[in-house]
Each structure stands twice: as structure tokens, then as C-alpha cells.
C-alpha positions in Angstrom: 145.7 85.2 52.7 146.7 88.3 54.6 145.0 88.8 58.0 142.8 92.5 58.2 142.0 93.2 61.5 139.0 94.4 62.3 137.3 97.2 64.4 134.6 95.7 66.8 131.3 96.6 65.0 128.6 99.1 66.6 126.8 95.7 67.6 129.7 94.4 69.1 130.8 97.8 70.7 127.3 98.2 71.9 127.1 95.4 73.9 130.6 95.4 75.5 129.7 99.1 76.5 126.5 98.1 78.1 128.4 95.0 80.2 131.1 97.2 81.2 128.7 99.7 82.1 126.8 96.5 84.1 129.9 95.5 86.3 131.9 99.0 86.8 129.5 101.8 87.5 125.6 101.1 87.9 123.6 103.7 89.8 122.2 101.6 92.4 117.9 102.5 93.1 116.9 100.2 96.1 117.9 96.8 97.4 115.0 94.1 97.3 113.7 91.5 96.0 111.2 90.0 94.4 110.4 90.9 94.3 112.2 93.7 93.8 112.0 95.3 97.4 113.4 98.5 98.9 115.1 97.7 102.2 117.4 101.0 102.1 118.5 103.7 99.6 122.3 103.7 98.9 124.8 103.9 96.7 127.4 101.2 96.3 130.6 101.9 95.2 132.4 99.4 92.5 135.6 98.8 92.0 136.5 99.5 88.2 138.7 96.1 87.8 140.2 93.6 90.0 142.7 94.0 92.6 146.1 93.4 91.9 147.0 89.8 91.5 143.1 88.8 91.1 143.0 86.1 88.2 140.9 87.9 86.3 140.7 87.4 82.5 138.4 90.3 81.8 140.4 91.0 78.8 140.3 88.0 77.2 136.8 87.6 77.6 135.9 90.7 75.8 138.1 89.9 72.9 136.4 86.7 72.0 132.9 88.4 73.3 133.2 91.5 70.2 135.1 88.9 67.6 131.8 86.4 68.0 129.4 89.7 67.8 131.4 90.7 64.9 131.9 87.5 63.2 128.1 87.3 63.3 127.0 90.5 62.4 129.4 89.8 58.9 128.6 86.4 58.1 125.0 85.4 59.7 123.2 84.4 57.4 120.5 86.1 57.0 119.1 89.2 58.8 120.4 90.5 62.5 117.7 92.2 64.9 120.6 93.7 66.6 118.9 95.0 69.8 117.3 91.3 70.4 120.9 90.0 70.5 121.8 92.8 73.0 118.9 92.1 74.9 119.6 88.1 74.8 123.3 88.4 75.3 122.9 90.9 78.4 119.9 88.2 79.5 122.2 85.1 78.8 125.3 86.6 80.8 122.9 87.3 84.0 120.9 84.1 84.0 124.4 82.4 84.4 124.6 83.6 88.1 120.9 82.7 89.3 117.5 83.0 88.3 116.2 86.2 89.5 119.8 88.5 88.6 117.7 90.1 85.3 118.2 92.2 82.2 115.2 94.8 81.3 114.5 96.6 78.2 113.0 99.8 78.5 109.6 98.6 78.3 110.3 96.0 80.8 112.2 98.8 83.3 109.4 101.4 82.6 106.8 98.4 83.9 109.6 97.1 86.7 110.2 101.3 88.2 105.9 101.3 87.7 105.4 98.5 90.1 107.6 99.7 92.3 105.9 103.0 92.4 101.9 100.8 92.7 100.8 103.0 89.4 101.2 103.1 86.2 100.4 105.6 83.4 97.0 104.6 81.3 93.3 104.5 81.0 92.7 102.3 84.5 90.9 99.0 83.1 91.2 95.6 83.6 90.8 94.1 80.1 90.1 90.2 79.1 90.0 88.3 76.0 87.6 85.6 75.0 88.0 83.5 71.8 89.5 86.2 69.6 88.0 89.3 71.1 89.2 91.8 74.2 86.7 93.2 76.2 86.4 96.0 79.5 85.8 93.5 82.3 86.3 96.0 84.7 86.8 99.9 84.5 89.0 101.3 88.1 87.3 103.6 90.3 87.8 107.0 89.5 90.3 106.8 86.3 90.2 107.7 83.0 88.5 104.7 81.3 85.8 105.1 84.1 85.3 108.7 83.7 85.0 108.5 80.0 81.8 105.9 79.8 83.7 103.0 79.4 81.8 99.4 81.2 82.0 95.8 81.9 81.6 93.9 78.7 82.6 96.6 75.9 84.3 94.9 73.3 87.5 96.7 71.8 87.0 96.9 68.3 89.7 99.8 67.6 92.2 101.8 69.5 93.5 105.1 67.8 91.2 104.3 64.4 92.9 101.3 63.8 91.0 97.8 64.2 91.6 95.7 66.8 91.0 92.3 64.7 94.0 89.5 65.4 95.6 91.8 68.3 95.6 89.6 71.9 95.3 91.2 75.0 98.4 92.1 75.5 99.1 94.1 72.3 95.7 95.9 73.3 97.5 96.8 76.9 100.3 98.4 75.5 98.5 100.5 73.3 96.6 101.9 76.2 99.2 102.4 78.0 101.3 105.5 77.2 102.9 108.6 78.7 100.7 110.7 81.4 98.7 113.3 79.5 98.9 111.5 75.9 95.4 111.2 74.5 94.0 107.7 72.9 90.8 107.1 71.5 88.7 103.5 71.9 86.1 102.1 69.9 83.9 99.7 71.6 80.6 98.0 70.9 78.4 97.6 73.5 75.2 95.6 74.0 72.0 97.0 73.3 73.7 100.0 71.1 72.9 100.2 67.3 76.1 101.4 66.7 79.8 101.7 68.1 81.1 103.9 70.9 84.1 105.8 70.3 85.7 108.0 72.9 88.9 110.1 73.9 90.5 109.3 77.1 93.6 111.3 78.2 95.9 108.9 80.3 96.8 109.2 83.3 98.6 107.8 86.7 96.4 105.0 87.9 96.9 103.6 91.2 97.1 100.1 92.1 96.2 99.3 95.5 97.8 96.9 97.6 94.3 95.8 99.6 92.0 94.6 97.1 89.4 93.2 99.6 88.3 94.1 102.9 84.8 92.1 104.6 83.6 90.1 107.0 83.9 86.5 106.8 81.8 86.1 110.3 80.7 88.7 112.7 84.1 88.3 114.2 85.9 87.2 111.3 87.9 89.9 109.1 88.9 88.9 105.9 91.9 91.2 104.1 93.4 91.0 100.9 96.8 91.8 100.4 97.8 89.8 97.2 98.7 92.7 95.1 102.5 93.0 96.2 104.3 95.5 98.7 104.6 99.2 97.5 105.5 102.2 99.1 101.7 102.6 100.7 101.2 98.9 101.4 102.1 99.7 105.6 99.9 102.1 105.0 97.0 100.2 103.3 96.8 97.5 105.8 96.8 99.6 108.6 93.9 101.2 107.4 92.0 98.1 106.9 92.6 96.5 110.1 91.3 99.4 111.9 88.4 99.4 109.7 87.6 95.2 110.5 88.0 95.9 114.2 85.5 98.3 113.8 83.2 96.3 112.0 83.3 93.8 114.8 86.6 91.5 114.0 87.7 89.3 116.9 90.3 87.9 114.3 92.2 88.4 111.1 92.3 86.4 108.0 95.6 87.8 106.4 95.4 86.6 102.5 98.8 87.0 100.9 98.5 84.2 98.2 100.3 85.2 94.8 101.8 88.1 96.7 104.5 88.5 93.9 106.8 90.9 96.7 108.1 94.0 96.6 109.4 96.8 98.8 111.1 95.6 101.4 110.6 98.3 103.4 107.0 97.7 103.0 106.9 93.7 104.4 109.0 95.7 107.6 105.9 98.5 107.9 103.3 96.2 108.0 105.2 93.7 110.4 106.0 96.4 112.3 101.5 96.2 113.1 102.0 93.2 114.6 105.3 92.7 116.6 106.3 93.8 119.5 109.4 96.3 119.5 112.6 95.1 119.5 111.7 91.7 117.5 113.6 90.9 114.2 111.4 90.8 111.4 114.6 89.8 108.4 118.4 89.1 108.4 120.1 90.9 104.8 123.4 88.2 104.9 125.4 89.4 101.6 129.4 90.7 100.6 130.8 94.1 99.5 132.6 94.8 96.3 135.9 93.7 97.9 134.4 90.6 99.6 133.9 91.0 102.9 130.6 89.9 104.4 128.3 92.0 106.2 124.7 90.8 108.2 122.1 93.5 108.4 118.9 93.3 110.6 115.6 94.9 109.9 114.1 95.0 113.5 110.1 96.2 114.6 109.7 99.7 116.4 106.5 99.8 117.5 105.7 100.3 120.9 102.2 99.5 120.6 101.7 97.1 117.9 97.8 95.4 117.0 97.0 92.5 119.1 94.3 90.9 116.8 94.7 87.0 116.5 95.9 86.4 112.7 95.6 83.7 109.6 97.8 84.2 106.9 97.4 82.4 104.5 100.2 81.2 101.5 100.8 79.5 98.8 103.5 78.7 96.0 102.5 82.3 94.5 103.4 83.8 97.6 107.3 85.1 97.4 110.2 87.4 98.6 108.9 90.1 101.1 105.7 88.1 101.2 107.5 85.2 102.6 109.5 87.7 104.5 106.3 89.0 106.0 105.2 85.0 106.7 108.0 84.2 107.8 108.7 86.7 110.6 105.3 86.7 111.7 105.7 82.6 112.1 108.9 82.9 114.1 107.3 85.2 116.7 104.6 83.5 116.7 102.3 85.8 115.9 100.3 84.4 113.4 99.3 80.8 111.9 100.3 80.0 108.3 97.6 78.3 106.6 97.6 76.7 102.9 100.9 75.9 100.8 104.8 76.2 100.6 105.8 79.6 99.4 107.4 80.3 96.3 111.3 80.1 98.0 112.8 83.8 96.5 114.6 85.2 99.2 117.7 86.7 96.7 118.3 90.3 97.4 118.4 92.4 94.3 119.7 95.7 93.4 118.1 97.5 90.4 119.9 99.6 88.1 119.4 101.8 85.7 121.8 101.6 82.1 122.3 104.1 79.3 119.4 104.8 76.8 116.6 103.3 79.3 117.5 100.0 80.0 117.9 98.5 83.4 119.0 95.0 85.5 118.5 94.0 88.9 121.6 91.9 90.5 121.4 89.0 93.6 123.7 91.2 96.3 122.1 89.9 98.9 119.9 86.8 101.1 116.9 86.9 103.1 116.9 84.7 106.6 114.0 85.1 108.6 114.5 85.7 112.2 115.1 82.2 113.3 117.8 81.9 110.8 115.9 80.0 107.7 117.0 81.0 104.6 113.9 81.6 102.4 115.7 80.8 99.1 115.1 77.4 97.0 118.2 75.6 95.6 118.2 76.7 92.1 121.7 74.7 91.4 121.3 72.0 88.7 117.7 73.0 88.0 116.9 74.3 84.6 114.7 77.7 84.5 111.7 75.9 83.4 111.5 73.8 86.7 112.9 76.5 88.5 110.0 78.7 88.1 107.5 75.3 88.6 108.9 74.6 91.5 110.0 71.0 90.0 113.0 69.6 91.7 114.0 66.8 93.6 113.9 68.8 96.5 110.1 69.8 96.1 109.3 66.2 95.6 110.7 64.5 99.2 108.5 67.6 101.2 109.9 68.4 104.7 111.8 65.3 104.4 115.6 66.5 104.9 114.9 70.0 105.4 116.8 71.7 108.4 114.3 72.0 111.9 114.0 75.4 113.6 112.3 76.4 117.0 110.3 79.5 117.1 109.7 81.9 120.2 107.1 79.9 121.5 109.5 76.4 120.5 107.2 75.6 117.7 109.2 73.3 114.9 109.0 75.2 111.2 111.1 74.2 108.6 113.8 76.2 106.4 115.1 75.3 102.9 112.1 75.4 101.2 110.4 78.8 101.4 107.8 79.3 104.4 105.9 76.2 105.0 102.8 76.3 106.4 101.4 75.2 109.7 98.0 74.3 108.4 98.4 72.5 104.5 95.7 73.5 102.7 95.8 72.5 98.7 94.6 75.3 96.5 91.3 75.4 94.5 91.7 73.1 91.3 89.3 73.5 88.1 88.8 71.2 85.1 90.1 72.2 81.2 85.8 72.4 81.3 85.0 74.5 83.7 87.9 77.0 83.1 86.5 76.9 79.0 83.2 77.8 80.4 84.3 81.3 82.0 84.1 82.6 78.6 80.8 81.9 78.0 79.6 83.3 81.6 81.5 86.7 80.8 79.5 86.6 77.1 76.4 86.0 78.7 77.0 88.4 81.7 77.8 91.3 79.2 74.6 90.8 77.9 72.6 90.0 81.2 74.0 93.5 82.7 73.0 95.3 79.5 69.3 94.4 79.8 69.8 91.9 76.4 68.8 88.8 77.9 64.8 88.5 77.2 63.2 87.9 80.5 65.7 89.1 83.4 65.3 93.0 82.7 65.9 93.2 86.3 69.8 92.7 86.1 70.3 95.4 84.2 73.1 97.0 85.8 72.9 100.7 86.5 75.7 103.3 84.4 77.1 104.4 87.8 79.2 101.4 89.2 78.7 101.2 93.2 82.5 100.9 94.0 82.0 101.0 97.8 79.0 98.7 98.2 79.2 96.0 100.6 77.9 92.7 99.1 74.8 90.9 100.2 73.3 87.8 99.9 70.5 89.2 98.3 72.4 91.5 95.3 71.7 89.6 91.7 71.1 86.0 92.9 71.3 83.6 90.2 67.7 81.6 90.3 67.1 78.4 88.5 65.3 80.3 85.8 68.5 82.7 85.2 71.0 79.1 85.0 68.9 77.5 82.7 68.4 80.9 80.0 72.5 80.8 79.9 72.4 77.0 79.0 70.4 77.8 76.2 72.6 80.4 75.7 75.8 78.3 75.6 74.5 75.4 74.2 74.7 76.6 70.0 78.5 78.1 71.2 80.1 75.4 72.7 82.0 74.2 69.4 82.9 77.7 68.3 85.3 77.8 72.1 85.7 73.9 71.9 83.8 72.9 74.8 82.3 69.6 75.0 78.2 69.3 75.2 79.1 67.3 78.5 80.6 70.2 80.2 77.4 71.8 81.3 76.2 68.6 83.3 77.3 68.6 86.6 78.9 72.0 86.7 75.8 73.9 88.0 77.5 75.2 91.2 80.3 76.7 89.6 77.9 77.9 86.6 76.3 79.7 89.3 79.3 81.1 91.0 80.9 82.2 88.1 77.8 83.7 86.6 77.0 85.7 89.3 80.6 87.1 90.1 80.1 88.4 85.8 77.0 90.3 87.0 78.5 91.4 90.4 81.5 93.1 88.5 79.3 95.2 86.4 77.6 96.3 89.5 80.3 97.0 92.1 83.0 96.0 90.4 86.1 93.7 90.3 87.3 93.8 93.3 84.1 93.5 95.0 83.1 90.2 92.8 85.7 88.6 94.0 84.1 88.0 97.5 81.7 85.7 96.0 84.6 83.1 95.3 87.1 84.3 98.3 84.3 83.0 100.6 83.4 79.3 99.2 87.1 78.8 98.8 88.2 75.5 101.1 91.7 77.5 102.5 89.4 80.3 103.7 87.0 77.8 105.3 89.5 76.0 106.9 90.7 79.3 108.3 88.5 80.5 110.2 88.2 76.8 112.0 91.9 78.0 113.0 91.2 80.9 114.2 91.0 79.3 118.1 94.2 78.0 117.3 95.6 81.7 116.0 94.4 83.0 119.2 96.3 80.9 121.4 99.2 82.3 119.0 98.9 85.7 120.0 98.1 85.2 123.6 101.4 83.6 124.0 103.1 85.7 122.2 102.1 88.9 124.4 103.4 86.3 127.4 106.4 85.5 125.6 107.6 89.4 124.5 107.2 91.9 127.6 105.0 94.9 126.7 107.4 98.3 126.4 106.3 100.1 129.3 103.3 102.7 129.0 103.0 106.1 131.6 100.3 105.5 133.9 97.1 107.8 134.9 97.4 108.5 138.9 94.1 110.0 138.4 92.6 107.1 137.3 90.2 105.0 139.5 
């Protein structure tokens, strides 16, 4: 039979353009991690092949790369979706060279750039599902959805005319989620109205703050949430907050950064930068050029009159890139106690950049060592993504056993290897399959109790207007003996319908009570503010505030340890 060559298919061609596109030009946004953080803006030149001599067998590579393509989109078969096999091949060829180098579609790079940014273009709700249903749990301050009438417990029932039956939360998100200025319209019920509620909301920009919570744990214990990741305000967030603790009386700091995801790079340096004294390193960037040569950058603190307030930060396996990097550099110095579990371990610098037609991948071109010399990063070598991600390796398993000892400033022994490891270990809060199953019936029964629809308790009627800036007291919407019992009754008939057992509400009355009161505490003052009902009975949180003493030795010593940058003096002064 005589051989027809072939030209490369638009599949084939497609794909090849888009790697060649990957590895010889690029337009380079930031360098991060996470984390996808920004430590500088730059552009990075690439060589367009290899240097003379180089064993490089591009060609033959991309020959049998477009003969499979095309071999496949002639014989498969059956049908091709041929941008899910761009998407997969381009994802494939990354996750070859470590776990966090990653492809984007233009969804994905739209969300990625968003994050970046701390906003994203919408209505400004948090939404929830229960059983087969998505509901408003929680309308943002001052956004669209807010503006427009939208509350706590509305039940979706149609966005744009078309029912919302069968969709999941997510495909509910994305359809209220569009381009600034676009117009959607949502269909809700609502307890207590005879008929639906439809409205119009134009989307917008909605911001998404960095500090989530800011209170008092004690009269002279802050409390700050910062679990949101690092974005270009973040420095600017937590300064804010800390000056608005000290004025409320705080003696000491609890820093929360669990599940910090990361982020700007720049950011974890701003907000270091509150604490450290000028001069002291807060990271180490140890990566190659193009050509191969190495190169060591250092991100150093310029503050000559950083915050002196004692600090508890407290981590966890959530906790990663320029959270850890934050952790990490405060540790070294000194300057604050870690309290609660090994971080995640990401500290893999990557570049983002942005392809033809929308699409976008970030690349490792980097490490992260803290200023002791640890490398943040996990082994990921022989570890399959799945454990990867779980943090379920050998390694994990034998703890600080065999991981390399370092000495901070004040000749403390941490550990490297591993992420940041605490000082304090702390296990998080664990729930049973039960009690997580009951949070849908407290939401159900709190939609109904802050409508004025449960027979009896008229008086936790919510009002329309939610109290965004309120600050939570003991006495707001307690949850009596009389209220628990009227949502047993209530969940008792519904338990099969969410596969709940009848034993699950014996022996759960103190989370019953937790849970149902942060439902009703959301309608009133919102998310945000709900959450300082669970923040404080939380055994980390407890634990520390006990180390506080122990954070204040911290930063006494460090002040010994790093000389003050000298201040002018007042010869006037007596």
C-alpha cells in the first residue's frame, strides 16, 4: 500500500502551537506562588531553542506529539471533544515537572487573574446547597445581590427564567457570575411569601477582603482573621486591624492564618514588614535563568518602626506558600509563636502566563527558603497527586523524625523539610458524618426561624437591614432550651429524606446549639460575623491565648536581639 503523508490536523496543529507558544515566548505577569504570589514584575526573556550542541530532541518529539493527535482525531472511535484533549494534553505535559507547574482554561485563568486582583465580577453572595436545593446563605455588604433584596435562606429556584431543578452549586455560581455591567435575573422563594421573588441585579466587581474577622478574644486578647489569601490590599488590611485591636485594648495578637491558600508575594513581605525590625530577611527566591545559571534573591523588611505587639499565629495543613512564608519568617526572628499543625509544604515559585485565545499556565521558576535557610517545599518525588495534595507520604508519617534542625535568632530549634511546623501542636476541630449531616437541617430551620415561620419564637425574626458592623454579644439570639427542642421536632420527620440517623440528635446538643445560633447570627449580621461564635469555642484558639505569656517573651527578646534603627530625639523634652 502506498504511504500518503499527512498534514498535522487543526487538533494536532493547535496544540503544538499552544506548547511552542508555552516554552518559547510567554508574557510573564508576576512571580509567586501558591499560591500564585507577586514577588516582582518582570519580563523574562527565553531562548527560542537550545544552544548549540544541547541534546535536545525537540523535533522528534513534536513529530510523534501531531502523528498521535492526528492518528487519533482519524481513527478514535467514536467522538473527539477536541479542546478537552488540548486542555488534558497541555495539563498532562506540566504535571510531568511537579505538582503546582499548571495549565488554565479561560475560565480557570479569568478566576486565577480574579484572585489575584481579591474581586471578582458578580452579584456578591455566598451561596449553599442542602439536599438538592441552593440557597443565599449570606448576601456581601454593599453589593449587588444585597442591594437588590436578596437574604439568608432564599432558595434559588431560577436564574435568567430558567429553573434551577438538578443544577449543584456550582453550576448556579457560574451563572451568576458574568462580565461587569451584564444584567441577571434570580428567582427565589422565600419564607413567609405567598409567591416567588424575582429580581434584576446588574453585576458588578465585588471585593473579597483579606480580614474576615476582627474581635476580642479577652480584654487584652485580639483575635484577626487572615485566612482569605494575600492580595494586593492584604498589607493594607492587616495594618488596619491591628491598629483597630490595640485600640480596643489588645495587649496581644492572635494571628489566624489557617487555610490561608497564598498569594501575592509581595503581600506576605507588606505585612511582615508590621512586625520586623528593618534589615531582617523575611524569604530567600533560590531559582536558574533561561541559560542556567542560578541566582538567590532576598526579600528583606524596611520598616523602621515596625508593631511591637506580642503575636500567635496560628497554622495548619491548609495554611501554604506566602502563608508559610509569612510563618515562617516571623518564626525565625522570633517574633511570633506558631501554634496548631504543619503547613501545607508549597514553597514552588510560579510564573503565570498568559497564552493565545485566553488561556493561561503558571510554571515552578523558583524556591522559597525562609530566612534560616528551610526550604518550605514537601518532596513531591515518587508521590502520586492524589497523596500529594493529602499530604500522604512516608515522609508525613515519621513527623520531625529525620527532618534537618535549624536555630532561629533567639537559638530556638524549628525544623525544615516539611512546611512550617509549629511550636505549639494543636490538632484541628474534628466532626462526625452526624453532626456534619445535621448542618443542613440547622440552615433549613434557621431560614425559617429568621423569617418569623417558626410558631412561637417571633422574636428571631431578623430585621431586612443586615447589621454588617455589629459587634457580637453574648446576649444577641441565644438559643434557650425551648428554641433546641422546637428544631428537634423540626428535624425529627426529615432525618431520612438527608439520611441522618434518629440517633444523631442525642448527644449532639452543644453543637445543635452552636450551629443553630451561628444560622440565625448570619441573617442578622452576617457571615463573617457568625463565624465568631465557632472561632471562639475552637480548642487551637483556647490554647492560644494560654500562650500568649509565652509570645510575649517572644517579642521581648526579639527587641533585645535586633537593635532599634535609631529615632531623632526631642532636646526640649523633660
Amino acid at each position: 500500500m502506498k504511504s500518503v503523508p499527512r498534514t498535522p490536523s487543526r487538533l494536532a496543529a493547535g496544540v503544538m502551537s499552544l506548547v511552542c507558544v508555552t516554552c518559547l515566548t510567554g508574557f510573564p505577569v508576576l512571580i509567586g506562588g501558591s499560591g500564585r504570589g507577586l514577588v516582582q514584575a518582570q519580563e523574562v526573556e527565553f531562548g527560542l531553542g537550545p544552544e548549540p550542541g544541547d541534546a535536545w530532541k525537540g523535533k522528534a518529539v513534536t513529530t510523534a506529539y501531531v502523528e498521535a493527535l492526528t492518528l487519533a482525531e482519524e481513527h478514535y472511535a467514536g467522538p473527539i471533544d477536541h479542546e478537552r484533549l488540548c486542555d488534558a494534553a497541555a495539563t498532562g505535559m506540566l504535571r510531568t515537572l511537579d505538582p503546582h507547574s499548571n495549565f488554565f482554561t479561560r475560565e480557570e485563568f479569568n478566576e486565577f487573574r480574579s484572585q489575584q486582583q481579591a474581586n471578582y465580577s458578580g452579584i456578591g453572595s455566598l451561596i449553599t446547597q442542602h439536599g438538592n436545593k441552593v440557597y443565599i446563605w449570606s448576601p456581601i455588604a454593599d453589593t449587588p445581590a444585597y442591594r437588590a433584596g436578596l437574604r439568608y435562606g432564599d432558595e434559588i429556584i431560577a436564574v435568567d427564567g430558567e429553573s434551577t431543578e438538578g443544577w449543584d452549586v456550582s453550576k448556579v455560581r457560574s451563572r451568576l457570575r458574568g462580565l461587569r455591567s451584564t444584567a441577571v435575573t434570580v428567582t427565589v422563594n422565600r419564607p413567609g411569601e405567598p409567591s416567588p421573588i424575582t429580581v434584576r441585579i446588574v453585576r458588578d466587581s465585588v471585593g473579597q477582603p483579606s480580614v474576615s474577622n476582627v474581635f476580642m478574644l479577652t480584654p487584652e486578647v485580639g483575635y484577626l482573621a487572615f485566612r482569605r489569601g494575600f492580595a494586593q490590599a492584604s498589607g493594607e488590611e492587616v495594618a488596619a486591624a491591628v491598629r483597630q485591636l490595640k485600640a480596643r485594648g489588645a495587649k496581644a495578637i492572635v494571628f489566624d492564618q489557617r487555610d490561608n491558600p497564598g498569594g501575592l508575594v509581595d503581600a506576605a513581605r507588606a505585612i511582615a514588614e508590621l512586625f520586623l525590625q528593618r534589615g531582617q530577611k523575611i524569604v530567600s527566591i533560590r531559582g536558574r535563568t533561561p541559560r542556567g545559571l542560578t541566582y538567590e534573591n532576598a526579600l528583606t523588611a524596611n520598616n523602621p518602626n515596625p508593631e511591637d505587639v506580642p503575636l500567635v499565629v496560628l497554622i495548619n495543613g491548609g495554611s501554604a506558600s506566602a502563608a508559610e512564608i509569612l510563618a515562617g519568617a516571623l518564626q525565625d526572628h522570633d517574633r511570633a509563636l506558631l501554634v496548631g499543625e504543619t503547613t501545607f509544604g508549597k514553597g514552588l515559585v510560579q510564573t503565570p502566563y498568559r497564552l493565545p485565545d485566553g488561556y493561561g499556565l503558571t510554571l515552578t521558576s523558583a524556591k522559597y527558603y525562609t530566612p534560616t535557610g528551610r526550604l518550605i517545599q514537601r518532596r513531591y518525588d515518587n508521590v502520586s497527586l492524589y497523596d500529594y495534595q493529602r499530604r500522604r507520604s512516608r515522609t508525613e508519617a515519621t513527623g520531625k523524625d529525620g527532618l534537618t534542625k535549624y536555630l532561629t535568632d533567639g537559638k530556638r530549634t524549628v525544623y525544615g523539610g516539611l512546611g512550617i511546623t509549629p511550636d505549639v501542636e494543636v490538632k484541628g476541630e474534628t466532626y462526625t458524618l452526624a453532626q456534619g449531616q445535621l448542618t443542613s437541617l440547622t440552615f433549613l430551620f434557621g431560614r425559617l426561624l429568621a423569617n418569623g415561620q417558626v410558631e412561637g419564637f417571633a422574636q428571631y425574626r431578623v430585621p431586612r437591614d443586615v447589621d454588617y458592623n455589629h459587634m457580637l454579644q453574648e446576649s444577641d439570639y441565644p438559643i434557650t432550651d425551648q428554641l433546641l427542642a422546637a428544631f428537634k421536632t423540626f428535624a425529627q420527620p426529615r432525618l431520612q429524606e438527608f439520611g441522618i440517623a434518629p440517633t444523631a440528635l442525642v448527644g449532639n446538643d452543644a453543637f445543635l446549639r452552636q450551629q443553630l445560633r451561628r444560622e440565625i447570627l448570619t441573617a442578622a449580621y452576617g457571615f463573617d460575623t457568625a463565624q465568631e461564635v465557632i472561632i471562639r469555642e475552637e480548642a487551637v484558639v483556647k490554647r492560644a491565648i494560654a500562650e500568649v505569656p509565652q509570645s510575649r517573651s517572644l517579642a521581648e527578646n526579639a527587641r533585645r536581639l535586633t537593635p532599634s534603627p535609631l529615632r531623632p530625639t526631642n532636646s526640649f523634652k523633660n
